[in-house]
C-alpha positions as CSV (number, residue, x, y, z in Angstrom):
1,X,-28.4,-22.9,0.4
2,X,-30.4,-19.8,0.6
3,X,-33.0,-21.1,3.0
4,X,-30.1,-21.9,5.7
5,X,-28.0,-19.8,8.1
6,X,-24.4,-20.8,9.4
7,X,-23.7,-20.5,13.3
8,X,-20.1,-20.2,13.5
9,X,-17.9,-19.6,17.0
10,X,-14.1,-19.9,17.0
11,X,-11.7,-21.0,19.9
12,X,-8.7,-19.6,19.2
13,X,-5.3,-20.9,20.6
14,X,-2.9,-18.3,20.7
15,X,1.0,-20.0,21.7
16,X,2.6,-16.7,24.2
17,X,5.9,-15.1,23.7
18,X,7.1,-16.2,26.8
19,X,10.9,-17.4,27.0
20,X,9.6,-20.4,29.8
21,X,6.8,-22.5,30.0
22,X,3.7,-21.7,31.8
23,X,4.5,-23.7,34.9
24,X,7.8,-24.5,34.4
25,X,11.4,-23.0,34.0
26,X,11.8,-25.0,30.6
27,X,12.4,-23.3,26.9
28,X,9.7,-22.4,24.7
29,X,12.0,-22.5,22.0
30,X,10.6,-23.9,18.7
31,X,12.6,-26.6,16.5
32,X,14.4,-28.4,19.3
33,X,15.0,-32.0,19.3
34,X,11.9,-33.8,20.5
35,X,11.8,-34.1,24.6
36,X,14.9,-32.1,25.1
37,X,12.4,-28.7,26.6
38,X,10.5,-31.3,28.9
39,X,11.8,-30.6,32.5
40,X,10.2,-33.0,35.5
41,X,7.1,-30.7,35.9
42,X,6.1,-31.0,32.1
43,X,6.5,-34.4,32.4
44,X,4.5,-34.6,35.9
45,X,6.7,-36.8,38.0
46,X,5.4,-37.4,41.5
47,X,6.8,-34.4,44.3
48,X,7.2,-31.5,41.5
49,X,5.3,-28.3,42.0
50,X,3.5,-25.4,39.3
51,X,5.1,-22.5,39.4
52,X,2.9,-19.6,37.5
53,X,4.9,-17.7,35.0
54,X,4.0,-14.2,35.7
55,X,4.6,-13.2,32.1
56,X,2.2,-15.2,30.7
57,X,-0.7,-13.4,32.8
58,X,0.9,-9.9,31.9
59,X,0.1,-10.9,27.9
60,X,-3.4,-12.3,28.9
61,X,-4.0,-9.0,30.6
62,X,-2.6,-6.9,27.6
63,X,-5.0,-9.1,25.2
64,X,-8.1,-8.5,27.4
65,X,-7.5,-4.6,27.7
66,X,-7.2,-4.6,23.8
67,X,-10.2,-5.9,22.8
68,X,-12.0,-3.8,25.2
69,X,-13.3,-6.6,27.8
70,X,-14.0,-7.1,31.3
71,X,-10.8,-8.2,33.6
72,X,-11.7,-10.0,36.9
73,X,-10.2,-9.2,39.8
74,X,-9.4,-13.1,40.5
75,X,-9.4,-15.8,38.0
76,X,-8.7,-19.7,39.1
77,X,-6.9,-22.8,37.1
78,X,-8.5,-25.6,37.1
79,X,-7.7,-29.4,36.3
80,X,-9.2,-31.0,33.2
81,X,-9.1,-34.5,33.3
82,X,-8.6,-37.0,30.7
83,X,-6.2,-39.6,29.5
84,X,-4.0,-38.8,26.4
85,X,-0.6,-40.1,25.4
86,X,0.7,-36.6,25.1
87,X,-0.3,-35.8,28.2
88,X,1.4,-37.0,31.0
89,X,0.3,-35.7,34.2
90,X,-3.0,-37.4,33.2
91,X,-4.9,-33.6,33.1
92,X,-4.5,-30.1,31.9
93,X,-4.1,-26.8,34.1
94,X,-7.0,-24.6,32.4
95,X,-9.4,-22.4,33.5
96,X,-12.4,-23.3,33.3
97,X,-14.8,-21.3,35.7
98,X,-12.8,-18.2,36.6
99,X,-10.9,-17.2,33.5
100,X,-8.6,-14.2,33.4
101,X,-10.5,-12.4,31.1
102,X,-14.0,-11.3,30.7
103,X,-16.2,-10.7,27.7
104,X,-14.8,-8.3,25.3
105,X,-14.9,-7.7,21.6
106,X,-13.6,-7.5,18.2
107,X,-14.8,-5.5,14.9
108,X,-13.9,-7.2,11.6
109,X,-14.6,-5.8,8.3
110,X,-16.4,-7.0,5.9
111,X,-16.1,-7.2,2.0
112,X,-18.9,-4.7,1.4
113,X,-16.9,-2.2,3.2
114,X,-19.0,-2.5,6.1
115,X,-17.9,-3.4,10.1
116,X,-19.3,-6.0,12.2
117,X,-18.4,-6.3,16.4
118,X,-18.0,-10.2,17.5
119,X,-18.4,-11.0,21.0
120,X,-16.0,-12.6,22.7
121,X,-17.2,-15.0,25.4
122,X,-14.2,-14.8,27.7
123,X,-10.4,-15.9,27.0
124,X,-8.0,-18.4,29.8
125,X,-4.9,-19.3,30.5
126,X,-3.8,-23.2,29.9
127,X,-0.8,-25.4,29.1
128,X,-0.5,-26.9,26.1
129,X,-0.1,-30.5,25.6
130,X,2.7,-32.8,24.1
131,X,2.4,-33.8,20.2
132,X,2.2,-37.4,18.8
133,X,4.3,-38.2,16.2
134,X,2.9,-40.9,13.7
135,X,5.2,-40.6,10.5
136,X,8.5,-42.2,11.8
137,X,7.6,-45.2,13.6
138,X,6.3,-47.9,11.6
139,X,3.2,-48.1,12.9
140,X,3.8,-46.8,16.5
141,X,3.4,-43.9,17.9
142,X,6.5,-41.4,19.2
143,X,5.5,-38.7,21.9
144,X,7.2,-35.1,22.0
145,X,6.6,-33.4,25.0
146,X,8.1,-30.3,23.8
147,X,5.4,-28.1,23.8
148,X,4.1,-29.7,27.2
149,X,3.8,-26.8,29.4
150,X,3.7,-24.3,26.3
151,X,1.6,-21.0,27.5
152,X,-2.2,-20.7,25.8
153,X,-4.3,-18.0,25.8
154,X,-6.9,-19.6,24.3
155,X,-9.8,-16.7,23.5
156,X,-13.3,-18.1,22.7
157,X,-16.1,-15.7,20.7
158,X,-19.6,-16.1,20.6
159,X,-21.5,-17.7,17.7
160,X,-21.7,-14.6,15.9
161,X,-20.4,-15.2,12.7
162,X,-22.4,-16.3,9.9
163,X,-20.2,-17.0,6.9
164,X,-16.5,-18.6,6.7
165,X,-15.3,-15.7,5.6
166,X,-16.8,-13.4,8.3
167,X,-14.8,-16.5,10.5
168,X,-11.7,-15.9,8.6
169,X,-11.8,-12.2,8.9
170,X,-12.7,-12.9,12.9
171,X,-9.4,-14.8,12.8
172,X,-7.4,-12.1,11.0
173,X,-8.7,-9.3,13.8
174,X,-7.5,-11.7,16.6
175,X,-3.8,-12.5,14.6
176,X,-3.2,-8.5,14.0
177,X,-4.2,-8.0,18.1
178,X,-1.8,-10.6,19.1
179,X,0.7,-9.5,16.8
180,X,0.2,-5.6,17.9
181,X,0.7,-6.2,21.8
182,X,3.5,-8.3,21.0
183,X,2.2,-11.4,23.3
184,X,2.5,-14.1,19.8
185,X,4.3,-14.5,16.7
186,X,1.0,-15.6,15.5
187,X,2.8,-18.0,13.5
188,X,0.3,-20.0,12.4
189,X,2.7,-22.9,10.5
190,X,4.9,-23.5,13.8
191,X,1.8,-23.9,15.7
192,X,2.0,-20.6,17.4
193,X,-1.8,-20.2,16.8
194,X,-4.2,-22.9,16.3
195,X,-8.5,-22.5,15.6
196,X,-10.9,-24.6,16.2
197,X,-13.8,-23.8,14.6
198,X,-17.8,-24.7,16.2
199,X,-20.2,-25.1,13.3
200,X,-23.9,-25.2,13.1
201,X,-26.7,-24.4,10.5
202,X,-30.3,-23.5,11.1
203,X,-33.4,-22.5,8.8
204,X,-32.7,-18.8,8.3
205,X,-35.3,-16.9,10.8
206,X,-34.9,-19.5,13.5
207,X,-33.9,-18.5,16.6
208,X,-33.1,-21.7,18.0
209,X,-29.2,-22.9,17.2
210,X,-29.0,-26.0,15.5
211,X,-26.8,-29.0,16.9
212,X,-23.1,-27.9,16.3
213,X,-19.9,-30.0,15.4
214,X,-16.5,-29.0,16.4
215,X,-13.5,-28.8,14.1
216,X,-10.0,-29.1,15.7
217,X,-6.6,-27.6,15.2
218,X,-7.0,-26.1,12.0
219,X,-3.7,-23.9,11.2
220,X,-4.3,-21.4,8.4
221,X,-6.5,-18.9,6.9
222,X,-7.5,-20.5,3.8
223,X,-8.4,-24.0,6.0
224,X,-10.4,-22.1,8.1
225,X,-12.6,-21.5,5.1
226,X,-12.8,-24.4,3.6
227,X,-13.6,-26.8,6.3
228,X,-16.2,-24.4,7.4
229,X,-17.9,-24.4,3.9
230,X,-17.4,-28.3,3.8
231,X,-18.8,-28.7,7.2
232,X,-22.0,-26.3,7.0
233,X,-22.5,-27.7,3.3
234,X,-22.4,-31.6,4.6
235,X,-25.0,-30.6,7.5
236,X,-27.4,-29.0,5.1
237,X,-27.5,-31.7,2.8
238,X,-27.5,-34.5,5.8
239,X,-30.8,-32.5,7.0
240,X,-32.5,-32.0,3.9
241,X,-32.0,-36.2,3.4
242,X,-33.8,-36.8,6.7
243,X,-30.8,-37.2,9.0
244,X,-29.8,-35.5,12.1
245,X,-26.7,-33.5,12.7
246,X,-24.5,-35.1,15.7
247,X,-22.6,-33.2,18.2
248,X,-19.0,-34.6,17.0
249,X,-15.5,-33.6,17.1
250,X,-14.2,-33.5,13.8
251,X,-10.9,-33.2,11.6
252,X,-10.3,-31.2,8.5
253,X,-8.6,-33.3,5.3
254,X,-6.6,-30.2,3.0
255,X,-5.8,-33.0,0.8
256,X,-9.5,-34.2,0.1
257,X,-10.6,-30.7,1.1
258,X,-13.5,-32.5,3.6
259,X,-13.9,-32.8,7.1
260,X,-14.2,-36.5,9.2
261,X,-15.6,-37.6,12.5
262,X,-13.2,-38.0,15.3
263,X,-14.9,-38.7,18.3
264,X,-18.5,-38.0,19.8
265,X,-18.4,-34.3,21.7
266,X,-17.3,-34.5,25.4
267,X,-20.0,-32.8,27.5
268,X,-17.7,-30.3,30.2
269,X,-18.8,-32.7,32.8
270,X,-16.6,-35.3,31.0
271,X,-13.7,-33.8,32.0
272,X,-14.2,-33.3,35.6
273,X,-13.3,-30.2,36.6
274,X,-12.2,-28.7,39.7
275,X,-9.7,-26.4,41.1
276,X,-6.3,-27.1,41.0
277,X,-4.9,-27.6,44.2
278,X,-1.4,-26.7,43.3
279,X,-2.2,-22.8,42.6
280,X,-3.2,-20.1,44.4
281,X,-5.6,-17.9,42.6
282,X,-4.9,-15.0,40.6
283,X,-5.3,-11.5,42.1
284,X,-4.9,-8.5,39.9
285,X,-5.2,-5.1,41.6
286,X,-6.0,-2.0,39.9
287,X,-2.6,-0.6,39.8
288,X,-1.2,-3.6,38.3
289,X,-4.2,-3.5,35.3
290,X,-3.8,0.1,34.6
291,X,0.4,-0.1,34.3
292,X,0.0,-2.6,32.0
293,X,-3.1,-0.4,30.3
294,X,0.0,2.2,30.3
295,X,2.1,0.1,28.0
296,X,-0.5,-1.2,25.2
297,X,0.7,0.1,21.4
298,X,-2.0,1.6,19.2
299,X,-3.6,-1.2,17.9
300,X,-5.0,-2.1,14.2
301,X,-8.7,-0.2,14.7
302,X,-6.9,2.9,16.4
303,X,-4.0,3.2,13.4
304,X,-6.6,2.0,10.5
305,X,-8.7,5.5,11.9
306,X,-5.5,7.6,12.1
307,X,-5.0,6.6,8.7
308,X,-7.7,7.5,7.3
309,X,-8.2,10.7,9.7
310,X,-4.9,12.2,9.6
311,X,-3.4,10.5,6.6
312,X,-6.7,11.2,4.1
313,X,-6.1,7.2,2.8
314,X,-9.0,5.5,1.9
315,X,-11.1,2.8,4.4
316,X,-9.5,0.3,2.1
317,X,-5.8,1.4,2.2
318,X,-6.0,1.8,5.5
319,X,-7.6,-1.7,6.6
320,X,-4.5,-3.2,4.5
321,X,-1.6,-1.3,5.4
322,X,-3.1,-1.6,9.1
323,X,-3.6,-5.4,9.5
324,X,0.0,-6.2,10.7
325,X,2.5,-4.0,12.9
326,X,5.3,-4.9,10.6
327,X,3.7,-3.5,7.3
328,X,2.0,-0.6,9.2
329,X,5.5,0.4,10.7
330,X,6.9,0.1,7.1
331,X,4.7,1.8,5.6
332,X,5.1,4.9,8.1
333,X,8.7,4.7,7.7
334,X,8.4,5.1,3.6
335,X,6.1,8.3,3.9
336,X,8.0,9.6,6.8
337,X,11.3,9.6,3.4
338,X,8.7,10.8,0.6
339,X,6.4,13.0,2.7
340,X,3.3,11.4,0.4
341,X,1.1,9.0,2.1
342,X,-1.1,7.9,-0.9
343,X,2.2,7.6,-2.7
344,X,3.7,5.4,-0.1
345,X,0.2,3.3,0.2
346,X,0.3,2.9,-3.6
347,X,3.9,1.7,-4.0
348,X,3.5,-0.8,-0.6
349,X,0.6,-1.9,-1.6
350,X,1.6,-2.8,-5.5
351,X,5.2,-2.9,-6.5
352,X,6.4,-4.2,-2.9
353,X,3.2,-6.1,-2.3
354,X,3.7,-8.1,-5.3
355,X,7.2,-8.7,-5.1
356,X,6.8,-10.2,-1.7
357,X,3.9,-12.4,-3.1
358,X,6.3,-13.7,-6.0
359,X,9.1,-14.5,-3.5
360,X,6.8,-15.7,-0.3
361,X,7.9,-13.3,1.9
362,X,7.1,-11.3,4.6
363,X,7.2,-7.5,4.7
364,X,10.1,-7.8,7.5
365,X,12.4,-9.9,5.0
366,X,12.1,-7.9,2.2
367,X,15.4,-6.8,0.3
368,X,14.2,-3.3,-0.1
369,X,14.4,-1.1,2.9
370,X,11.8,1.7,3.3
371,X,14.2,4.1,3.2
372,X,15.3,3.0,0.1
373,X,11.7,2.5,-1.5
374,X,10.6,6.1,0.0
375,X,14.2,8.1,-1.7
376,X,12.9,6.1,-5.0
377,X,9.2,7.7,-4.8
378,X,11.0,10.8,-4.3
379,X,12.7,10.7,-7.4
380,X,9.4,9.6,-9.3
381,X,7.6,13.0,-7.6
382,X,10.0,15.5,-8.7
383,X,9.7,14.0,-12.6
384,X,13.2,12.6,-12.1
385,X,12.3,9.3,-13.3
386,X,8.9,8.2,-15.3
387,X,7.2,5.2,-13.7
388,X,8.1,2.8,-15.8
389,X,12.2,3.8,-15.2
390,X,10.9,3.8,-11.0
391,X,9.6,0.0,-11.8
392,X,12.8,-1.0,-13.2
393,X,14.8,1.2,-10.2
394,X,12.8,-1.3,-7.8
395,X,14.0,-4.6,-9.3
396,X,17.4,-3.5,-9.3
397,X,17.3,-2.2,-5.2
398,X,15.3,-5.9,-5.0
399,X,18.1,-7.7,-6.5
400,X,20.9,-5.8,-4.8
401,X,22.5,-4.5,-7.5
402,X,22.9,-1.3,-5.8
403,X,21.7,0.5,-2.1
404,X,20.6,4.0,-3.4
405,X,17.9,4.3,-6.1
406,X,20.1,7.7,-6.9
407,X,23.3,5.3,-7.9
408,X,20.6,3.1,-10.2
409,X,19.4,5.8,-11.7
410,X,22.8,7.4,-12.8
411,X,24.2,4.2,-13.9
412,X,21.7,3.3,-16.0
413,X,20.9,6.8,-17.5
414,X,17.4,6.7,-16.4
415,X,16.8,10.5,-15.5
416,X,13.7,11.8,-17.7
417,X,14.7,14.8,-20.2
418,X,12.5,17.8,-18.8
419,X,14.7,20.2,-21.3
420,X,11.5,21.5,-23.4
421,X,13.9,22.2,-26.3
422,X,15.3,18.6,-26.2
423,X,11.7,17.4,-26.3
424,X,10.7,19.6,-29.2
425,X,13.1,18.6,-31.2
426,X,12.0,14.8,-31.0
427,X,8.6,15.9,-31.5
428,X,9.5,17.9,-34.8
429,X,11.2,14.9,-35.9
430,X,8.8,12.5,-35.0
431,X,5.9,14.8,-36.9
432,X,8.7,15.2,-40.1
433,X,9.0,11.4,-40.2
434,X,4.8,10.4,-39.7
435,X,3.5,12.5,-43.1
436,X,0.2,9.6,-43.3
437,X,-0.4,9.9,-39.8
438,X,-0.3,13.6,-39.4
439,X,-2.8,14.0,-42.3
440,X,-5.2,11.6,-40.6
441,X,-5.0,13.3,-36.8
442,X,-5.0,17.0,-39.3
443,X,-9.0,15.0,-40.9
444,X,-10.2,13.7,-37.7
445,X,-13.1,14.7,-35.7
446,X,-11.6,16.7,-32.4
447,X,-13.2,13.6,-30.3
448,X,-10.7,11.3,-31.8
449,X,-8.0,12.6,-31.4
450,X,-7.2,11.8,-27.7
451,X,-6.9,7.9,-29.1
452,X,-4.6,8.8,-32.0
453,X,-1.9,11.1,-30.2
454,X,-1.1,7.7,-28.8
455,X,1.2,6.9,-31.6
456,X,3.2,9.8,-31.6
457,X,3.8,9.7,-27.8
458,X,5.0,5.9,-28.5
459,X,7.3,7.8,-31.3
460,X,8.8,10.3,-29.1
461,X,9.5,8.0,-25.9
462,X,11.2,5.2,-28.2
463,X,13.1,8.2,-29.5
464,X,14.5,9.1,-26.3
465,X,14.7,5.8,-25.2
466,X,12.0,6.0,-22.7
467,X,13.7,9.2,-20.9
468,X,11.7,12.2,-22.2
469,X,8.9,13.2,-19.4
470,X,5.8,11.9,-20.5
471,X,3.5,14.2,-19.4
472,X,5.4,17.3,-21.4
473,X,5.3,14.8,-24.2
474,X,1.8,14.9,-24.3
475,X,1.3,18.5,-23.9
476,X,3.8,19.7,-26.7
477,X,2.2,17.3,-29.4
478,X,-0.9,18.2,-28.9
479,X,0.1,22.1,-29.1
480,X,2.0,21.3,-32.2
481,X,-0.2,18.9,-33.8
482,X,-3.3,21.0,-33.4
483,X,-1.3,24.2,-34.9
484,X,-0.5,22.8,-37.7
């Protein structure tokens, strides 16, 4: 495996937020009985006319300015011809020549802490095509031509990745970028953004590329990977036994974690483009591009560096709490309440985090509000409550058992005793009742002692039932233990 290098490119389809369909007036809307969003352009009937659906170019505009790339002034659809149950009018409004956006790129971090800038090629507009259903039909096949129509952007990079999981984090940069401007859901399980992923391998030094296969419609993260490890380990070893690699299209199996052949690679002369004589072309003045420049958010590289700039939060912290809108807006709102932004990171990052994890959530569903979650760091930073009390403050606000981490903590008697005299009088009683174990921390060498004061701390927080401040624990037995 060392003597080999992995070419990878991504196309990535990326479903718009648009209420209507690309062309037509027709819902968007996912989970609607099959062929009831199909109006008579989706479907192609003889005499209807493409109408261009203005938002739809706005979002393509917005995606282009935010990753930096080149917009033409006019960009062209074009027909792409072939025959496809699913696809009705017998070809596919793309654009293949003159797309609406220019090259551009995206930076992606790596595991080694380190950034790496990926090219993109160019990104178009395009409809998207029906879906065949094969499950309920006993050996037919059912057509929905829902999603006929549906509004792509689909954004194509350059081979410049070299590992899956440079691919992967690729595919993450494009899914936070989408998700910023708003233009997708990115929802990757209803289809709202699809990958397919162009694959080659070459002898590490070569310049040449190597003769790539093409693996379609793959719809998560973690698939992304895998097929892309499959596929680059399958070509290696077909090399190394004397075969040839084939320019394919191919599928990815989950199941038997393995990719398949699905049909030799079209060549774009297959298809046989040309412009489609239904649509005018697209001209974008200056004005138009720089209003919509107006509008763009701050996306994930701009709030990762405000993060760490203004914020002090560490590369790390700040690549995490930056990678969607929804958990950077969450997070913001939780140290606007607390006023602490490593305290905020830390508890977003680990109590939440987790909890969300357990539950399969997503930050925008979760039971505890950030209002709530930053009043209950509050109370841990002004020694109300220890951190193990704050841990059990959370499950109760995550459970509902109350709306105020305040109203927990006073029903459950969970505020810390901070009276010194309270303390000491555990501690004397905890010292009065340990007689072996005060002799042995009285014998030992200074150096051990830091280990054995762990027992009497245990002593004192069971005595107060886990309410006396640990920190002035600590402090007042070792003053006492070392006087005596």
């Amino acid at each position: 495996m060392m003597q080999w290098e992995t070419v990878i490119g991504l196309e990535v389809h990326v479903q718009l937020s648009t209420r209507s369909k690309i062309f037509s007036g027709a819902s968007t809307a996912f989970g609607a009985e099959p062929n009831s969003q199909a109006c008579a352009v989706d479907l192609g009937l003889p005499g209807v006319l493409p109408v261009l659906n203005e938002a739809a170019v706005a979002m393509a505009v917005k995606f282009g300015l935010g990753i930096n790339a080149e917009i033409p002034e006019v960009s062209v659809f074009d027909r792409k011809n072939y025959f496809y149950p699913d696809l009705p009018k017998g070809y596919q409004t793309s654009q293949m020549y003159h797309p609406i956006v220019g090259p551009g790129e995206v930076e992606i971090a790596l595991e080694d802490g380190s950034t790496k800038r990926i090219r993109v090629h160019h990104a178009h507009l395009e409809e998207d095509a029906g879906k065949s259903l094969h499950e309920d039909f006993h050996g037919m096949t059912g057509i929905d031509l829902n999603r006929a129509g549906t509004p792509l952007l689909e954004i194509v990079s350059e081979p410049d990745m070299r590992s899956a999981k440079e691919a992967v984090a690729y595919l993450k940069a494009i899914h936070s970028i989408v998700t910023y401007l708003g233009i997708s859901d990115g929802n990757m399980a209803e289809g709202s953004m699809r990958c397919d992923a162009n694959v080659s391998v070459r002898p590490k030094g070569q310049q040449e590329f190597g003769t790539r296969t093409e693996i379609k419609n793959v719809n998560s993260f973690r698939f992304v990977e895998r097929a892309i490890v499959f596929e680059a380990e399958r070509q290696i070893e077909l090399i190394e036994d004397g075969g040839k690699v084939v320019q394919e299209t191919r599928l990815y199996d989950p199941d038997r974690d393995e990719t398949r052949s699905m049909r030799t690679k079209e060549q774009a002369n297959d298809y046989r483009y040309f412009p489609c004589p239904d649509l005018l072309p697209v001209v974008l003045d200056q004005a138009y591009v720089d209003h919509l420049r107006s509008s763009l958010p701050e996306l994930p590289a701009e709030k990762r560096a405000r993060f760490q700039d203004e914020l002090g939060l560490s590369a790390y912290d700040a690549g995490v709490l930056s990678s969607s809108r929804a958990m950077a807006e969450y997070f913001e709102a939780v140290k606007e309440v607390c006023g602490d932004a490593k305290q905020a990171a830390n508890w977003v990052q680990g109590e939440l985090s987790g909890a969300l994890n357990r539950e399969n959530l997503t930050i925008d569903q979760s039971p505890v509000t950030s209002t709530q979650l930053g009043e209950l760091i509050v109370r841990v930073m002004d020694d109300t409550i220890s951190g193990k009390a704050a841990k059990e403050v959370f499950a109760a606000l995550w459970n509902g058992e109350d709306d105020s981490a305040d109203a927990i903590i006073d029903a459950r008697g969970l505020k810390q005793v901070t009276d010194t005299g309270a303390i000491e009088a555990m501690i004397d009683q905890v010292i009065a009742d340990s007689p072996v174990q005060v002799a042995q921390y009285r014998d030992a060498e200074p150096e051990k002692r830091g280990k054995m004061i762990g027992y009497f701390v245990g002593q004192v927080m069971k005595a107060s039932r886990g309410t006396a401040n640990p920190q002035q624990v600590n402090a007042l037995l070792r003053q006492k233990l070392d006087n005596l």
